[in-house]
C-alpha positions in Angstrom: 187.8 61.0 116.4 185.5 61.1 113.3 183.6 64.8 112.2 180.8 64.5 109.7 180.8 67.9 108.3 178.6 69.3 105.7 181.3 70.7 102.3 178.1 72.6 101.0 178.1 75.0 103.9 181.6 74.7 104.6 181.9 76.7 101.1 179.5 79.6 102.5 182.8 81.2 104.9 186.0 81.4 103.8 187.5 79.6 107.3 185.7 77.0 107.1 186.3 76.3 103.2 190.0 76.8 104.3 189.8 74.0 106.5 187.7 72.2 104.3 189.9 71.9 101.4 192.8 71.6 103.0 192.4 69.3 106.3 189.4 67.1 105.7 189.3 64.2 104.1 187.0 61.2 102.8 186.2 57.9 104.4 185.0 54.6 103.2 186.7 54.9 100.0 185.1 57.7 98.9 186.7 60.0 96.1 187.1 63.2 97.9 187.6 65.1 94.3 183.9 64.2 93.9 182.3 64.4 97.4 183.6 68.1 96.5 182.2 68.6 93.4 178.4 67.4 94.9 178.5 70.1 97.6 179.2 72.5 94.1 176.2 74.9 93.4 177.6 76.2 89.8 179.8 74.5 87.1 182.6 77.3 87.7 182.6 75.7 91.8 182.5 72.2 90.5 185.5 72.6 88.4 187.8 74.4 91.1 186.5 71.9 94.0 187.7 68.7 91.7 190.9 70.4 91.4 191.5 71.4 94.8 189.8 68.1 96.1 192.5 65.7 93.9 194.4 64.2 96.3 198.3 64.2 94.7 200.6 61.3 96.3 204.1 60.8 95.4 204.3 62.6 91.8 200.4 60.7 91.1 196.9 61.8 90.8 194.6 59.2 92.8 191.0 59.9 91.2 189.1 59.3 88.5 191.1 61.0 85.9 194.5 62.8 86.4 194.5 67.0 86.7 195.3 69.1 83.0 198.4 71.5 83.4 196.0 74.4 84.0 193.8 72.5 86.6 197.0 71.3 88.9 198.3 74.9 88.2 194.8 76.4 89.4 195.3 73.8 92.2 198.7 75.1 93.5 198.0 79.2 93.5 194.8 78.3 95.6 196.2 76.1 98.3 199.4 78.6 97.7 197.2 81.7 98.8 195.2 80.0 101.7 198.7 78.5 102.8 199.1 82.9 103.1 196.0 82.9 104.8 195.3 85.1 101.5 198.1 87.6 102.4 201.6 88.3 101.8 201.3 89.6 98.1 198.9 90.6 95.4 198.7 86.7 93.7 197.3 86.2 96.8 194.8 88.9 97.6 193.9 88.0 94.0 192.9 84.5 94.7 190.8 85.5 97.2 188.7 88.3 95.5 188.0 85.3 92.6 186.8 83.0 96.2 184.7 85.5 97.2 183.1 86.3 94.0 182.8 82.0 93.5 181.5 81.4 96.7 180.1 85.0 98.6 181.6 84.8 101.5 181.8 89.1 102.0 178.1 89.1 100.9 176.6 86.3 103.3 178.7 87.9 106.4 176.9 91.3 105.8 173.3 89.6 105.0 174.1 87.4 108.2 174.8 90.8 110.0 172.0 92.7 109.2 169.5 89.4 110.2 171.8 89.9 113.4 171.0 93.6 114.3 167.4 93.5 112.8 166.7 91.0 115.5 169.0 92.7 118.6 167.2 95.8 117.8 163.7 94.1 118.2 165.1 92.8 121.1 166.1 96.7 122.6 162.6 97.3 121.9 161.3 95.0 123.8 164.1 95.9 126.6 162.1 99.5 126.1 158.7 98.2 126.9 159.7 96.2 129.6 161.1 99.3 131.3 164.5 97.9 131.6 168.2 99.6 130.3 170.3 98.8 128.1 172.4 95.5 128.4 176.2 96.4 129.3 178.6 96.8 125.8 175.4 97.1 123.3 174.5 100.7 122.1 173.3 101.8 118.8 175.7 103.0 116.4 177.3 102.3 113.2 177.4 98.7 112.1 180.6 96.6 112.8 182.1 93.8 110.6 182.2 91.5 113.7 183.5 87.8 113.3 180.8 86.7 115.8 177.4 87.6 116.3 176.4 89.2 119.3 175.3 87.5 122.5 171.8 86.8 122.4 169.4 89.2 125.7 169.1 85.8 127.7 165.9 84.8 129.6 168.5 85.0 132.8 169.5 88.8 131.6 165.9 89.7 131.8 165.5 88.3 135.2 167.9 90.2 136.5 168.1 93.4 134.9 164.2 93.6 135.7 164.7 93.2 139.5 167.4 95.9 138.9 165.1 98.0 137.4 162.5 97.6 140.0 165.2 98.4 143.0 165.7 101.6 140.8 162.1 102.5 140.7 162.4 102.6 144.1 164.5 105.5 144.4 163.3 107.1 141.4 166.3 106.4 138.6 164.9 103.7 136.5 163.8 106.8 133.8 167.2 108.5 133.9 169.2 104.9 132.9 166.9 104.1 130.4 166.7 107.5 129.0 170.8 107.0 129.2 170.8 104.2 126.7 169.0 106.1 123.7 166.0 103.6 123.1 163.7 106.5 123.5 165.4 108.4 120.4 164.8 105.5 118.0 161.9 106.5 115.6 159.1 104.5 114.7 159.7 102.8 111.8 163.5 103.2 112.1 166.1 100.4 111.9 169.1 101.1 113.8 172.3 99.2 113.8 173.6 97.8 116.8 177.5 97.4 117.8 178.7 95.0 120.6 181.7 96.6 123.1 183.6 93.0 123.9 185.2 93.5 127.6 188.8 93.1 128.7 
């Protein structure tokens, strides 16, 4: 099988700039060291994506021009330290403070969080008008550093939660479950944050 992948937004998480520079490689002919260096947004990326994008067979350098001792050693504490998964000693844990500073991994996954619960909070709100509770595992709370966004209040969810509500209504609990959740605590104006309770 043949993946296109995009480099440039493979650089924007550290996983997939992992797997980027160290499983994926050029067709065609192509000079990986400088498919690399295109998807660079700053001369600093440029220069580390050529080095970690040479590819080094038997002794050799194949690419336009061989790596300067500093490069290849540049090259080796990298692929070193993501070999480590960026553990297993300070070098490491080094290497990937310097990533994250390069490429802003920590600061996208906490702007990509907060997009998250801004819009799952609208989305409680408009649980609230409808009349209906709270979807099972979301409450409000403090906000989480989750390595997956949250499952999106389906079209299906609404369906069925709203017939539940409406069997509820019938015997006069529908107030008590919503009350239960805490939407009606959230103040006007307010943005909440919003945590996900995975099951099993």
């Amino acid at each position: 099988s043949i993946w296109y992948i995009c480099a440039r937004e493979c650089l924007h998480a550290e996983d997939s700039f992992k797997r980027l520079v160290t499983k994926c490689r050029c067709i065609g002919g192509q000079d990986r060291a400088a498919r690399l260096c295109a998807a660079a947004t700053s001369p600093a990326q440029a220069a580390l994506l050529h080095a970690l994008g040479a590819e080094v067979r038997g002794g050799g350098t194949n690419g336009a021009e061989a790596l300067s001792s500093a490069e290849a050693q540049d090259r080796q504490e990298v692929l070193a330290a993501i070999e480590h998964d960026f553990g297993g000693c300070e070098r490491h844990r080094r290497q990937r403070r310097r990533l994250d500073a390069l490429f802003g991994w920590d600061e996208r996954v906490a702007r990509v969080e907060e997009e998250v619960q801004a819009a799952q909070v609208e989305q409680l709100k408009l649980f609230q008008q409808m009349g209906l509770p709270v979807p099972p595992g979301i409450r409000l709370g403090k906000p989480s550093m989750a390595s997956s966004a949250p499952p999106l209040l389906t079209e299906e969810y609404v369906r069925r939660t709203q017939h539940r509500s409406e069997s509820c209504k019938s015997v006069g609990v529908a107030e008590s479950v919503a009350h239960a959740g805490g939407l009606a605590a959230v103040p006007a104006g307010a943005v909440p944050t919003v945590e996900i309770e995975q099951e099993g």
